[in-house]
N, C-alpha and C positions, 0 to 999 in steps of 0.2 A: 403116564410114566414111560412108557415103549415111546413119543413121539422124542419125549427128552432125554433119553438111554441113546436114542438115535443119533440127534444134533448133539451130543455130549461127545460120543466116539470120536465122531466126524472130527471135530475138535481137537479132541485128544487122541489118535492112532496108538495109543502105545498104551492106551486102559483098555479091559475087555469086559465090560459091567455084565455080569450076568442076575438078573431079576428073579427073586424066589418070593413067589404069592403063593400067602396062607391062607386059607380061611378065617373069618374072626373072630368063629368061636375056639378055634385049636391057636390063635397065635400067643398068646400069655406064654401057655403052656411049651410051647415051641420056645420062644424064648431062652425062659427059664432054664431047659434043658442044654441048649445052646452053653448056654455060660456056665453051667454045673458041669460043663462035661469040654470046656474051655475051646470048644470046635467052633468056635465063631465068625460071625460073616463081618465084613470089613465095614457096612453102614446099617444101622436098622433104623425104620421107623416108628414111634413110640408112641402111647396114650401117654396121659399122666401119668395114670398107675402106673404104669408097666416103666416109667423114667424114674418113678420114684423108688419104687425095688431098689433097680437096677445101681440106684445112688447109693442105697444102703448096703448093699455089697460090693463097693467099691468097683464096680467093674465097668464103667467110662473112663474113656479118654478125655481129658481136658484138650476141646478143640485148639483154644487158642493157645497150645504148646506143640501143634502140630503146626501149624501156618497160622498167618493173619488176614481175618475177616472181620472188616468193619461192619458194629451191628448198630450205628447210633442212625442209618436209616429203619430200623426196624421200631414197632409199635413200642412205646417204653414200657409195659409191662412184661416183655420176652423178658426183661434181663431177670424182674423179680423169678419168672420160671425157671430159667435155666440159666441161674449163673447162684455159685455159690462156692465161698471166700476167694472174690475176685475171678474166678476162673469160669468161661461160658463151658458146658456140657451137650449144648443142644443149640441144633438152630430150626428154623422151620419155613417153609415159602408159602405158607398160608394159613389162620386159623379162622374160626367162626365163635359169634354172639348170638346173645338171645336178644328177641325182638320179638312184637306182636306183629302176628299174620289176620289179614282182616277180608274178611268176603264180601269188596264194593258190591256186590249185585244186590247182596242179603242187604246191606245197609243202604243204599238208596232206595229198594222197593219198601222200607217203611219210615222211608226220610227220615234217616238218622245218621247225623258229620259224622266223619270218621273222624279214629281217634287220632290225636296230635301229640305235640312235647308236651303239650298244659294237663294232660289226660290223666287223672289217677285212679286209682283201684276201687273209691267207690264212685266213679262216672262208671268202669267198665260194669261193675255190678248191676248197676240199672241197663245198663246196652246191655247185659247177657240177657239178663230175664227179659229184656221185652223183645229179643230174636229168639227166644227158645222156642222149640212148635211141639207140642207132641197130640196127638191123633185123642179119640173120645173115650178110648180104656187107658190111657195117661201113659203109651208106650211114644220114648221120643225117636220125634220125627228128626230134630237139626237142636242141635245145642248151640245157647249163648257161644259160651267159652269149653275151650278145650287143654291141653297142652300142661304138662309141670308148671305151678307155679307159687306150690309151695315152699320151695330156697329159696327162691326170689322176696316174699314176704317176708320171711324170719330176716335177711339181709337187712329189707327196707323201714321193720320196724327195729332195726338197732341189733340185731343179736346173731348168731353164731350157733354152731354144731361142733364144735370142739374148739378149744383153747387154743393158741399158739403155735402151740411146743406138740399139738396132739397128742397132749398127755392124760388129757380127762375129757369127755363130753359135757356137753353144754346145752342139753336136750331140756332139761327140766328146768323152766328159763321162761320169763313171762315171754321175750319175741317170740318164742317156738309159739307157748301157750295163745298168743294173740294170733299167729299167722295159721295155725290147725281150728282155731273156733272160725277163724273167716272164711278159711277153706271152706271145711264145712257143712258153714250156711249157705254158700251156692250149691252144693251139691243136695242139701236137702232141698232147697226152692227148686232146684234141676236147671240151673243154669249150667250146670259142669254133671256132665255121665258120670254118674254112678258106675261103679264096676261092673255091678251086673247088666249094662247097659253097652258097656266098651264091647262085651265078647270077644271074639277075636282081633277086634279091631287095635288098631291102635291111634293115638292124638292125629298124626298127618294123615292115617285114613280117614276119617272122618271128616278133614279140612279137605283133605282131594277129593274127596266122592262129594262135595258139597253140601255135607252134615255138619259142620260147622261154622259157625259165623264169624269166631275167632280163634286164636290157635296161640299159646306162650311156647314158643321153641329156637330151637337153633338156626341158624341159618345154612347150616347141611341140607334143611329140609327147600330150599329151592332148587335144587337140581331138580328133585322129583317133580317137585311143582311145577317148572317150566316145561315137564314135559306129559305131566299126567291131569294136570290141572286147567284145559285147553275150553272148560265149554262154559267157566264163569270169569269174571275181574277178580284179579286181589292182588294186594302190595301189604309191605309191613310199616310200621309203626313203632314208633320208640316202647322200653317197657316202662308202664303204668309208675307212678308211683306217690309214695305214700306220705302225706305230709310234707311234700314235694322234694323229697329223696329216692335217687334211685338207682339201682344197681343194677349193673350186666352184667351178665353171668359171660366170662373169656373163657372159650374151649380152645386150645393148640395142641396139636401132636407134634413131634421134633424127630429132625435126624442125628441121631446119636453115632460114635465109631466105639465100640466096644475095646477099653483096654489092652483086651490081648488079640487084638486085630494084628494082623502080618502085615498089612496094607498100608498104613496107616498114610502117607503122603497121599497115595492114589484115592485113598476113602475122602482126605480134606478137600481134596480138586474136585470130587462126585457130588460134596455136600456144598461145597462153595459156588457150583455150577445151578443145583437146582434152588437154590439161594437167591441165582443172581437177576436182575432185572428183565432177561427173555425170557428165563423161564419161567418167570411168576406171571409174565403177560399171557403165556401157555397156557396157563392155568383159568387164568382170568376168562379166557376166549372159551375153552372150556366149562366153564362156569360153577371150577371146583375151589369152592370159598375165595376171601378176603386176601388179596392179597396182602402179606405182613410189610413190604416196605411201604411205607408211609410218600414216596414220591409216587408211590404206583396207583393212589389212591385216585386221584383225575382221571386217570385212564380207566381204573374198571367203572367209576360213574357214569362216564362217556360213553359205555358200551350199550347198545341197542339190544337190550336184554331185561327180562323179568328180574327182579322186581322194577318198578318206577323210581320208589324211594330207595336207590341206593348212596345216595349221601347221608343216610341215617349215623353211615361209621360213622362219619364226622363228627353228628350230635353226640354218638356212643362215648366215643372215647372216651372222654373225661371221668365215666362211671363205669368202667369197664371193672371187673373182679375176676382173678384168674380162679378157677376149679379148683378149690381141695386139692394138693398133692402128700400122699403118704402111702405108706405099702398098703393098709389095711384099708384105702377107702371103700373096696369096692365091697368087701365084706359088711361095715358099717353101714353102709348104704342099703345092703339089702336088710338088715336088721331096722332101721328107718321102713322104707318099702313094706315093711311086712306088716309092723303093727299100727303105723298111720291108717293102712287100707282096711285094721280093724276097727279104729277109734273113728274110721268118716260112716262101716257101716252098724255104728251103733252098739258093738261087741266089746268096747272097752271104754273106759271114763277117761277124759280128757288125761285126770293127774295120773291115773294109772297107766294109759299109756306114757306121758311124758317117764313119769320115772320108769319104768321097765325099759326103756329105750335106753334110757341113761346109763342104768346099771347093765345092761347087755354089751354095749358099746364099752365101757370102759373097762371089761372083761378082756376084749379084746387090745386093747390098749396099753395094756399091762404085764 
């Protein structure tokens, strides 16, 4: 961000951007205050959540009443995120997908293809169990599979976590019920760590330190990979899917201008600038996510960089699914988190978990 704060000035002589980094366990909170307290900075950068708030209390500017920026280069799911009745709220110069991460080394020393677009969830089920390793008191050495990949299921066999309108949850639901018994069953075979297993660890530890053979996650996690990941091969892979459906999971963060910004001309030229085609090639070269315009897409292929398979977006696209946006996700979420990891370790019955879940969440909801 400082290299394009830089070349941004340069450009503009008469902006003076100054940059305030937060930590990200204190930014929500930062935020929130910000806007309660109407002391706000002229651009921020957002999660989901924290754009979904900030909708519900009215407190964006609708960019495109500030200036005009064409977004029909951009991925066509931005607009589903950040536009609503007709007006864009958000733009963004990069997001990331989930994709499978795969450790060619693990899979050639026991001659087994890696996985491709034809690949579904139960091919990977036999490749996890027959890479898992664990030592002669049955403590694992390298797991199959690693990474989140139960949204990913409940998506792929048809079904949903809440309605719409997120007005009721939709936890207590044969998909949920079908993608929590698959879950599971690799975790009891020990294709996929057990919790008491993870310890401190977490999915991309495991896949970096060479304890996993595959990994479901974002594509955030190549940065770390290109640089902590140096003494085995690995590339990614399309996500698995089921009955030859399949969904990707779309993560974006945006830059938003707050409402009651003073700025407001100078904040559209800051946001329109890291928008624009240098700066996403910055980005690119940097190797911080996908760039979102769709002509920039050759170029970040063409870069001589980890992973191999980055023409994957390509394939991606068409089944891209953007993130849950609503105020309460992340609350929701941890309410999921909590009583899934008791139903995988045997402390609750399937239907009891689903329905506690459901009734928990729509407590919230209401």
């Amino acid at each position: 961000m400082e290299r394009i704060k830089t070349a941004f000035e340069r450009e503009n002589p008469e902006i003076n951007v100054i940059l305030n980094h937060i930590p990200g366990n204190m930014y929500d909170q930062k935020i929130k205050t910000w806007i309660a307290s109407g002391n706000v900075p002229d651009v921020m950068h957002v999660n989901a959540d924290t754009y979904s708030y900030l909708m519900t209390k009215d407190s964006l500017a609708a960019i495109d009443d500030i200036g005009n920026l064409d977004n029909s280069d951009f991925i066509p799911q931005f607009r589903d995120i950040f536009e609503k009745a007709g007006k864009t709220y958000g733009m963004t110069y990069f997001f990331n997908y989930f994709c499978l991460y795969y450790n060619k080394d693990l899979f050639d020393k026991k001659g087994i293809a890696y996985p491709g677009l034809n690949t579904g969830w139960d091919d990977i089920a036999k490749i996890a169990q027959a890479l898992t390793v664990r030592d002669e008191k049955g403590i694992l050495v390298s797991s199959g599979l690693t990474g989140g990949i139960f949204d990913t299921l409940v998506y792929e066999y048809g079904g949903d976590f809440f309605d719409k309108n997120y007005t009721k949850s939709l936890f207590n639901t044969e998909p949920v019920k079908k993608a929590l018994l698959w879950n599971k069953k690799l975790v009891e075979n020990g294709s996929i760590p057990a919790a008491k297993d993870y310890e401190s660890l977490s999915s991309l530890d495991y896949f970096q330190m060479n304890k996993a053979a595959m990994m479901l996650g974002g594509t955030w996690s190549i940065t770390d990979l290109s640089f902590k990941a140096k003494d085995f091969n690995w590339d990614i892979a399309a996500v698995p899917t089921i009955s030859g459906k399949r969904t990707v999971q779309l993560w974006v963060n945006g830059f938003v201008i707050p409402a009651k910004s003073l700025n407001k001309k100078a904040a559209f030229k800051f946001i329109a600038y890291l928008c624009s085609e240098k700066a996403q090639k910055t980005m690119v070269k940097l190797q911080i996510g996908i760039p979102s315009r769709l002509s920039l897409w050759d170029f970040y292929i063409t870069q001589n960089t980890v992973p191999e398979n980055k023409s994957l977006v390509k394939d991606s696209l068409p089944f891209f699914r953007p993130r849950h946006m609503f105020a309460q996700f992340n609350e929701a979420q941890k309410i999921m988190n909590d009583y899934t990891k008791l139903y995988f370790e045997g402390r609750m019955t399937l239907d009891d978990t689903c329905k506690k879940v459901e009734s928990e969440i729509n407590k919230i909801l209401h």
